[in-house]
C-alpha positions as CSV (number, residue, x, y, z in Angstrom):
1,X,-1.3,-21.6,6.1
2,X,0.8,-18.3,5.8
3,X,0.1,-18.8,2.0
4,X,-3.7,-19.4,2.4
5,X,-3.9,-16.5,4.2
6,X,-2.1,-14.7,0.8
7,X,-1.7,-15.4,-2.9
8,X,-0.7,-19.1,-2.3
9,X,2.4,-20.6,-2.4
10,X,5.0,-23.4,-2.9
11,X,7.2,-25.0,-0.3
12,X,9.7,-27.3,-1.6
13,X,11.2,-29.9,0.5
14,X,14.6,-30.8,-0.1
15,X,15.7,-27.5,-1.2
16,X,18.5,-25.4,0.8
17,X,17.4,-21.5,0.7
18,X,19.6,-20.5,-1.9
19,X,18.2,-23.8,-4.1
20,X,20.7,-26.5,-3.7
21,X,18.9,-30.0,-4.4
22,X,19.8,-31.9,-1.1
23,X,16.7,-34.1,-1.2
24,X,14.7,-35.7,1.3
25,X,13.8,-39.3,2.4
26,X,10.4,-40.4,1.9
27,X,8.7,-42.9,3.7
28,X,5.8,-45.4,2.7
29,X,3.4,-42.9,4.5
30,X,5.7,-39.7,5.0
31,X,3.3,-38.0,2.5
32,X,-0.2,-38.6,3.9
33,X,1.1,-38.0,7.4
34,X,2.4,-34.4,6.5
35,X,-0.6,-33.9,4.4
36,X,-3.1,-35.1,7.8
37,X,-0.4,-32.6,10.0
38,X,-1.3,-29.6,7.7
39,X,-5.0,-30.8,7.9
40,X,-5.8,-31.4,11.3
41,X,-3.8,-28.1,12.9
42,X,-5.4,-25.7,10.1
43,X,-8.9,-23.7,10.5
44,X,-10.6,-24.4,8.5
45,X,-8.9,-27.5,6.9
46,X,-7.2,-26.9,3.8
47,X,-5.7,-30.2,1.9
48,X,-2.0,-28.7,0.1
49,X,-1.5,-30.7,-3.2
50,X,1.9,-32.6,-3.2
51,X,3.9,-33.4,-6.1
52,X,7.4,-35.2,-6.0
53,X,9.8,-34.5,-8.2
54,X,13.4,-36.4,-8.9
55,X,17.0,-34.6,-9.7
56,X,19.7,-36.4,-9.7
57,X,18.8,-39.2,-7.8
58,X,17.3,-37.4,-5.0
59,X,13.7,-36.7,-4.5
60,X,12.0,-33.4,-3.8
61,X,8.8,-32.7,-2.2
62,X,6.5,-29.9,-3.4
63,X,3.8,-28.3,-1.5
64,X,1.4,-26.3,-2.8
65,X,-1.1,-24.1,-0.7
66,X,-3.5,-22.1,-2.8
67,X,-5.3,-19.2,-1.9
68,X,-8.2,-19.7,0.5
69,X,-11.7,-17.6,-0.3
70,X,-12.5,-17.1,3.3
71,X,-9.9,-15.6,5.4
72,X,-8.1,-15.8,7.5
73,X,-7.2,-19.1,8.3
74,X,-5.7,-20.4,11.9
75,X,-2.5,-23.0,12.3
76,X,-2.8,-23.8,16.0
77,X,-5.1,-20.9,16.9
78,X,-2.8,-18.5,15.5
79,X,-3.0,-16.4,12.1
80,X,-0.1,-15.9,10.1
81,X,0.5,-14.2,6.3
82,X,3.4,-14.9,4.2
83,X,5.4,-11.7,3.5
84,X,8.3,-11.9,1.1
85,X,10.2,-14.9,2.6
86,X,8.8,-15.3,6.4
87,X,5.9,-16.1,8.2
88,X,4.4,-12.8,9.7
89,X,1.9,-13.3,13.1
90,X,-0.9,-11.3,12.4
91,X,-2.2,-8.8,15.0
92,X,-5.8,-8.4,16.1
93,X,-6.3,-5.6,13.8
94,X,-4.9,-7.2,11.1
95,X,-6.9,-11.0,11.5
96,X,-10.0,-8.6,11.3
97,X,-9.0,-6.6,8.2
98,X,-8.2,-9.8,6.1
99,X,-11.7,-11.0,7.2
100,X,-13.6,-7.4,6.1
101,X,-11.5,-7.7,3.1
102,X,-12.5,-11.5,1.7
103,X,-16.3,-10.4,2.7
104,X,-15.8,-6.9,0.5
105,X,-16.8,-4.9,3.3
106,X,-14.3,-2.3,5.7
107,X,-14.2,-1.1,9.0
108,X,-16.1,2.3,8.5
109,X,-19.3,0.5,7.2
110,X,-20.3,-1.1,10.6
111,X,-22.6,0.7,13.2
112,X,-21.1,2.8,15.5
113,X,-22.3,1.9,19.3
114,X,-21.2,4.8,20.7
115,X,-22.8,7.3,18.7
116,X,-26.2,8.2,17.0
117,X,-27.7,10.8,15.2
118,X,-27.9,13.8,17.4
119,X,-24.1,13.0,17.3
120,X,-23.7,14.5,13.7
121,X,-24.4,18.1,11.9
122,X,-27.1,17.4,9.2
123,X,-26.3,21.0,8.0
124,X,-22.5,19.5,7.2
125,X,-24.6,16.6,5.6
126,X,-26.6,19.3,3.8
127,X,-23.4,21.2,2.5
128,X,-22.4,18.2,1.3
129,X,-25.3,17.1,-0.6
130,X,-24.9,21.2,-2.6
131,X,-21.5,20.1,-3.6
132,X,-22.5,16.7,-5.3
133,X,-25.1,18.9,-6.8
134,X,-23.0,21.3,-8.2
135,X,-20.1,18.6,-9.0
136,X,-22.8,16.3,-11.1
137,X,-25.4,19.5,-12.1
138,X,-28.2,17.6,-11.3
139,X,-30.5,17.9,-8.2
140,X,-31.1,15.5,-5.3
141,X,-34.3,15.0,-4.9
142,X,-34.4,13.1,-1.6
143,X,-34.0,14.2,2.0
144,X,-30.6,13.9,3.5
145,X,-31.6,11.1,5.4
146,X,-32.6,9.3,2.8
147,X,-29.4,9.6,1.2
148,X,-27.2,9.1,3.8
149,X,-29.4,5.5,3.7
150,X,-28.7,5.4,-0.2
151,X,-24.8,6.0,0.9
152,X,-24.8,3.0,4.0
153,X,-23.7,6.0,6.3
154,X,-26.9,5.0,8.0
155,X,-27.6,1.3,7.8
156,X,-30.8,-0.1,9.9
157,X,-31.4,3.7,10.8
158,X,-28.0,3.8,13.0
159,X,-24.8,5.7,12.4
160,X,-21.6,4.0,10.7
161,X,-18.4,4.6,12.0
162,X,-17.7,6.5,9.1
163,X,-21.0,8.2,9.2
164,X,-19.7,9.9,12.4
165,X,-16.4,10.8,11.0
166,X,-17.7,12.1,7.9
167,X,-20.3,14.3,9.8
168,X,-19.5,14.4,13.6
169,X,-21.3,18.2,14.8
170,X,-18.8,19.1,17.6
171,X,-15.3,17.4,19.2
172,X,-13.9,14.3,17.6
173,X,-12.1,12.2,19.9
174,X,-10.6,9.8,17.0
175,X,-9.7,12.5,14.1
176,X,-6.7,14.3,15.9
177,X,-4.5,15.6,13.7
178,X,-1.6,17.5,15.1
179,X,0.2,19.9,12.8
180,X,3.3,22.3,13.8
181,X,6.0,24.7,12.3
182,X,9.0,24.1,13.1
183,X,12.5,26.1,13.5
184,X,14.5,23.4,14.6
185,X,13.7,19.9,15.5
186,X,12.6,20.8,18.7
187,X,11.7,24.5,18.5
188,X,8.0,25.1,17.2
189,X,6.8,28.2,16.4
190,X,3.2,27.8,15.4
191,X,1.0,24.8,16.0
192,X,-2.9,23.8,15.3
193,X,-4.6,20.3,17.0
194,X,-7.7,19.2,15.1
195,X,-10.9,17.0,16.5
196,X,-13.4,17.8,13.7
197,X,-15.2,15.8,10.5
198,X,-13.1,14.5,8.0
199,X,-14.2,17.3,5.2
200,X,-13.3,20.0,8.0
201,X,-9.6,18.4,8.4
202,X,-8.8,18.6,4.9
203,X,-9.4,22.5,4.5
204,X,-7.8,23.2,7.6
205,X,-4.6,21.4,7.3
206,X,-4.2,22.9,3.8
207,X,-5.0,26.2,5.1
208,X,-2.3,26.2,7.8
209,X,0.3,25.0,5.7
210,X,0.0,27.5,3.2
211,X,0.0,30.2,5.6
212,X,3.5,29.1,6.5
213,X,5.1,28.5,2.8
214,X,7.1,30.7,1.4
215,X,5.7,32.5,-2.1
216,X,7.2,34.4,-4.6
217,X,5.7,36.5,-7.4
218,X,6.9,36.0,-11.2
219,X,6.3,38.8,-13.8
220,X,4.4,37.1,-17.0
221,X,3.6,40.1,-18.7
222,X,0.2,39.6,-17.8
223,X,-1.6,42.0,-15.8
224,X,-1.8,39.8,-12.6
225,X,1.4,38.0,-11.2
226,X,1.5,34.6,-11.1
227,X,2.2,32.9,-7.5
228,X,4.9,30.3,-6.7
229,X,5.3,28.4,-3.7
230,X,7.8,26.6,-2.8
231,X,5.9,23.5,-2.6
232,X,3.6,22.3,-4.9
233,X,0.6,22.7,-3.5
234,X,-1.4,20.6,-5.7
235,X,0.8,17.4,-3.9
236,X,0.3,18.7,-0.6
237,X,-3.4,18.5,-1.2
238,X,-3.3,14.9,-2.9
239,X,-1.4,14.0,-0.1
240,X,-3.5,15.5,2.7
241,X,-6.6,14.1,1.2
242,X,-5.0,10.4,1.0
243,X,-3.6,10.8,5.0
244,X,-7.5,11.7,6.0
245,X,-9.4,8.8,3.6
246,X,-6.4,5.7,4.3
247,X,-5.8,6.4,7.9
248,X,-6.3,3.8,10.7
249,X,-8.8,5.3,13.1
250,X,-9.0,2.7,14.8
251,X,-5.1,3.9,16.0
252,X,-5.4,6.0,18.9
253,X,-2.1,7.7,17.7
254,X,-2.3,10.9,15.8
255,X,-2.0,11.7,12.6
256,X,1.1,14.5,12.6
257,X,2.4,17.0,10.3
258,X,5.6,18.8,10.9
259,X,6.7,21.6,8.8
260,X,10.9,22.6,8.6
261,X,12.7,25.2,6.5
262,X,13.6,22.4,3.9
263,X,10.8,19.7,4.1
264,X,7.1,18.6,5.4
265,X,6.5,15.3,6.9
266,X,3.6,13.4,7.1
267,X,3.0,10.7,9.3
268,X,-0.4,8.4,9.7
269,X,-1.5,5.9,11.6
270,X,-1.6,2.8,9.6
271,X,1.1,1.1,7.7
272,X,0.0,0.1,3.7
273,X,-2.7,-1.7,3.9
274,X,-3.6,-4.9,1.8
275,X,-0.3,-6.3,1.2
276,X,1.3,-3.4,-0.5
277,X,5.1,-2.5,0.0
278,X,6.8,0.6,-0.6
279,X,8.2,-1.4,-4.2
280,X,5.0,-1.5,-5.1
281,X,3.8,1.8,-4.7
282,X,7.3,3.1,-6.5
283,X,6.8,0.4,-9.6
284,X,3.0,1.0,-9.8
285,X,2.5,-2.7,-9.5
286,X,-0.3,-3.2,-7.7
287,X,-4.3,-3.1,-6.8
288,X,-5.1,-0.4,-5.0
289,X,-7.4,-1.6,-1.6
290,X,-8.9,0.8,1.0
291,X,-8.9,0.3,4.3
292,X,-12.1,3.0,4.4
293,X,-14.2,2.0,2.0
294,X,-17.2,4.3,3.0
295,X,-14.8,7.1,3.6
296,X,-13.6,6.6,0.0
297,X,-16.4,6.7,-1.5
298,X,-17.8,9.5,-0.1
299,X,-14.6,11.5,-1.2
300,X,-15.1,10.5,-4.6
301,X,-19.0,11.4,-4.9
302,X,-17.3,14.8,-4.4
303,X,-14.5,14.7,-6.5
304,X,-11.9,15.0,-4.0
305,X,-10.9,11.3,-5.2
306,X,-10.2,11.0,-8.3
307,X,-9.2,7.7,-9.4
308,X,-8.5,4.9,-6.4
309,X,-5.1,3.8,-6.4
310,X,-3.5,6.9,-8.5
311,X,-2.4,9.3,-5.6
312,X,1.1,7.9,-5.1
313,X,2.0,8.3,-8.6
314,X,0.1,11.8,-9.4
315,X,2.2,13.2,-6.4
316,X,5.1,12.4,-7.6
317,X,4.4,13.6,-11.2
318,X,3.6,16.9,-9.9
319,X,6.7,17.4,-7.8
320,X,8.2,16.2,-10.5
321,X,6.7,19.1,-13.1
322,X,7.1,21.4,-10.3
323,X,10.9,21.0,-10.2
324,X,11.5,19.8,-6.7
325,X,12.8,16.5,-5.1
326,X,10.8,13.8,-5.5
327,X,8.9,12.7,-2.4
328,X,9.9,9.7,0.3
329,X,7.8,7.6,1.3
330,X,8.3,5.1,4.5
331,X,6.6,2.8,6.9
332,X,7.7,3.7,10.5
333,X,6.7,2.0,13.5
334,X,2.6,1.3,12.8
335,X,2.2,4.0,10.1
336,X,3.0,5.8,6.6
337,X,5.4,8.9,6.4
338,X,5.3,11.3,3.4
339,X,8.0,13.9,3.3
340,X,8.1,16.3,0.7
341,X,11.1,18.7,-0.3
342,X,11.1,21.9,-0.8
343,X,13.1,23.4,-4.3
344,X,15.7,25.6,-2.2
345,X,17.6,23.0,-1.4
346,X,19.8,20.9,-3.9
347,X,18.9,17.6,-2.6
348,X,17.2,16.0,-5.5
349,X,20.3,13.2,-6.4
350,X,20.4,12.6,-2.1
351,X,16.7,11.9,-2.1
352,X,16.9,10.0,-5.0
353,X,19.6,7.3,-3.5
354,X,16.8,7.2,-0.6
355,X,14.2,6.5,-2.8
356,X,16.1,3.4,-4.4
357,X,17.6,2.3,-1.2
358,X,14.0,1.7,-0.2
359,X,13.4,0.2,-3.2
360,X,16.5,-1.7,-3.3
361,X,15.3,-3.2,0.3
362,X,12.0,-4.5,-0.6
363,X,12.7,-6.5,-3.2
364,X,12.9,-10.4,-2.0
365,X,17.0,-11.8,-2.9
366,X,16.0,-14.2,-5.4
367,X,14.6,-11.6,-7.7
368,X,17.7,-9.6,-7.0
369,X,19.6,-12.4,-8.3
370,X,17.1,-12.3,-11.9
371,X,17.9,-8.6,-12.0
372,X,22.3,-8.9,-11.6
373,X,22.2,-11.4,-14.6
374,X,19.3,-10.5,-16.6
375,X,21.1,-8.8,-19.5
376,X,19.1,-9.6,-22.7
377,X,15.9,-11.4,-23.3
378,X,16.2,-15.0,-21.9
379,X,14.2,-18.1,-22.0
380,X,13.7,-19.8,-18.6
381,X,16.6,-22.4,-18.8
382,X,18.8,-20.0,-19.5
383,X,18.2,-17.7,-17.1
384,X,18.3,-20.6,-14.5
385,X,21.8,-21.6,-15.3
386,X,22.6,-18.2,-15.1
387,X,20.9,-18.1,-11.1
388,X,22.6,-21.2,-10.6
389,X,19.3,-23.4,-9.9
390,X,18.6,-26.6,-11.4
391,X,15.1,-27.3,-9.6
392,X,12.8,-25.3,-12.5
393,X,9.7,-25.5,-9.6
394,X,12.0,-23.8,-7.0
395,X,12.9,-21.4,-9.5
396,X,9.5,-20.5,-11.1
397,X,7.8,-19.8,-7.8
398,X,10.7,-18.4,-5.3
399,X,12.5,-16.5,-8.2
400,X,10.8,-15.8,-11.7
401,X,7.1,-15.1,-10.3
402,X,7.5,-12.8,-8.1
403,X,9.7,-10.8,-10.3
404,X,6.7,-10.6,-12.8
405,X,4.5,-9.9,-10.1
406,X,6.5,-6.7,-8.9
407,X,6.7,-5.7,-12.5
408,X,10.8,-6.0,-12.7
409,X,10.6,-8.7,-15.3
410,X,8.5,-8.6,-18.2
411,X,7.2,-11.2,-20.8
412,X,8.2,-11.2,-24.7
413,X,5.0,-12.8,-25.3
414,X,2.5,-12.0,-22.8
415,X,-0.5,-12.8,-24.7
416,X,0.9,-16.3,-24.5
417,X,2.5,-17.1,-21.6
418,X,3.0,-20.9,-22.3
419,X,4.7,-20.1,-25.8
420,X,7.7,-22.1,-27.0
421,X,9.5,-18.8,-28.0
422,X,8.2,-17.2,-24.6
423,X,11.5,-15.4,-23.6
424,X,12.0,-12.6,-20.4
425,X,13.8,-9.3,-20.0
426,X,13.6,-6.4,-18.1
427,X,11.1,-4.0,-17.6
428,X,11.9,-0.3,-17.3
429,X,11.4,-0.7,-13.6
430,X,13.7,-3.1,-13.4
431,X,16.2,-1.8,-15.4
432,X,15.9,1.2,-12.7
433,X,15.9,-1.5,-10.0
434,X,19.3,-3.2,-10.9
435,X,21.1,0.2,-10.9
436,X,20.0,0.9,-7.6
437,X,21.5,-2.6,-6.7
438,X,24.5,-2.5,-8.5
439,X,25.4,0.9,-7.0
440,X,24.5,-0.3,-3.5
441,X,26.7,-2.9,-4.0
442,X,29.4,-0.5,-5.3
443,X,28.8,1.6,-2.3
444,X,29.2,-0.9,0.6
């Protein structure tokens, strides 16, 4: 059911974790009795297809779950998602975003009951309307009523939950952002606590870090000096935008921004949302989802979106080009921390070991094993002898797909997957990847 509730999957009876045949007995009606268990404690029913396999003498069971349409599904009133190797329980939050998600729809679109019209500023909506104007050069002919109708900010005439947050006129009980500058880990020397629309955030979170960066002036030879932070600010913006569209509002945390002499942090409420894991974001592997779909949009009509799924990966280009240490980025507790480095302190080969350790972590064991021995391009039964598994079902689904899924192992022949000369070796990800291992491994 885990597996339904995912990209499907394979469980293979018989197998020991590290894919030792051991086999299974199999009774006259073992098969239709498992098959009738999954049935009868699954909502709704799903039917697994079963195929038996023989190695040796001794028989194997194969069960495959694919990937239900309508989600999520129950096993005994309970909701579950596969995650790497385990079964995860899903929470309340998370049973309703898998459902918004299979009907293409997100949190923001749905009415707000609590508030209404008189509840938002139409001149913010109004503002906003002159920057689409001036972003497209063309002019809106329709009231801004009428287009927040057009946009499903208003739907039947009443406010979204995203309408609200977009547009909200005065105090804003689920935006607070709390930002501070700090000496020490505990000593703060300047601090700013925001409750206003999400447009309003942006500017003012970007306008009270810069007041606290540190700037110097380079001589071009031009006649004006040229400015240099010592962050890039174009990251801090990409990232600031991203915490206000992706967050969980539904969180009654904060979202909080702390700014030392060496670093910025920035936490959210909300861990990755849709499936994603740190490894993807670092590899690039992946489809980017939003959890606010309305609130994305709406971004984007102005440009302060560019392209959906490209932030990650722009901010660390720009740090990058900038000079500095590239950024971390970790799930803590129920949300997603950012923290940028600053260039005056030599920490770039530190913060690079704690960007592969995280890597190094989220990648499952079995594809580990692909990466140690992968050396050269390798058909299948070679690299299985090299793993050490004979079961080539056990191996396809628990080892060699999900390394072409995280983009660590790449075809010879991809236009053909099924070709007789189909071979695999590593992708530059992965070659990256088995460093990181090797000198973890070194290390402890």
């Amino acid at each position: 059911m885990a597996f339904a509730n995912t990209k499907g999957g394979v469980v293979c009876i018989g197998v020991s974790d590290i894919g030792v045949i051991n086999g299974v007995q199999i009774g006259k009606e073992t098969i239709q009795k498992w098959v009738n268990e999954i049935k009868v404690k699954t909502a709704p029913s799903i039917i697994p297809d079963v195929e038996i396999f023989e190695e040796k003498g001794k028989q194997v069971v194969c069960i495959q779950v694919n990937e239900f349409p309508i989600k999520p599904l129950s096993f005994k009133g309970r909701y579950y998602k596969r995650i790497d190797n385990s079964n995860h329980q899903l929470s309340v939050s998370e049973v309703a975003d898998l459902h918004l998600k299979t009907i293409n729809s997100s949190w923001d679109y749905y009415i707000d009951p609590n508030h209404s019209l008189e509840h938002i500023s139409l001149d913010k909506v109004n503002q906003f309307l002159r920057k689409i104007e001036q972003r497209t050069d063309t002019e809106i002919s329709y009231s801004s009523l009428e287009f927040l109708s057009k946009m499903e900010i208003l739907r039947e005439g009443k406010l979204t939950f995203g309408g609200y947050l977009l547009f909200v006129s005065g105090y804003c009980p689920i935006s607070d952002v709390q930002i501070g500058r700090f000496k020490s880990d505990i000593t703060i020397i300047d601090s700013l606590s925001l409750n206003t629309d999400l447009f309003s955030e942006v500017d003012d979170i970007i306008a009270f870090i810069k007041k606290h960066l540190m700037v110097e002036y380079i001589i071009t030879g031009e006649p004006q000096r040229t400015e240099r932070f010592d962050y890039p600010l174009d990251a801090i913006r990409e990232i600031v935008i991203n915490m206000v569209v992706h967050r969980d509002y539904r969180d009654s945390s904060a979202s909080i921004i702390k700014m030392f002499d060496n670093r910025i942090e920035f936490y959210n409420p909300g861990k990755l949302f849709g499936g994603i894991t740190i490894a993807d974001l670092l590899s690039g592997n992946y489809t980017s989802k939003s959890r606010n779909k309305l609130i994305a949009k709406t971004f984007k009509e102005i440009g302060l979106i560019e392209r959906y799924g490209s932030g990650i990966h722009r901010i660390q280009k720009i740090c990058e080009d900038y000079g500095v240490a590239p950024p971390v980025f970790e799930e803590i507790a129920d949300g997603f921390k950012v923290t940028l480095f600053n260039e005056k302190l030599n920490i770039t080969e530190q913060v690079t070991e704690q960007v592969a350790e995280q890597v190094v972590e989220q990648v499952p064991e079995q594809v580990a094993r692909i990466l140690i021995v992968l050396e050269q391009e390798m058909r299948i039964k070679e690299l299985m002898e090299k793993v050490g598994i004979k079961h080539r079902p056990t191996f396809l689904y628990n080892y060699l797909k999900p390394a072409l899924k995280l983009g660590l192992v790449e075809m010879t022949v991809p236009d053909k997957p099924n070709s007789k000369n189909q071979k695999y070796r590593l992708s530059e990800s992965g070659s990256n990847y088995r460093l990181s291992l090797r000198k973890k491994n070194e290390s402890n």
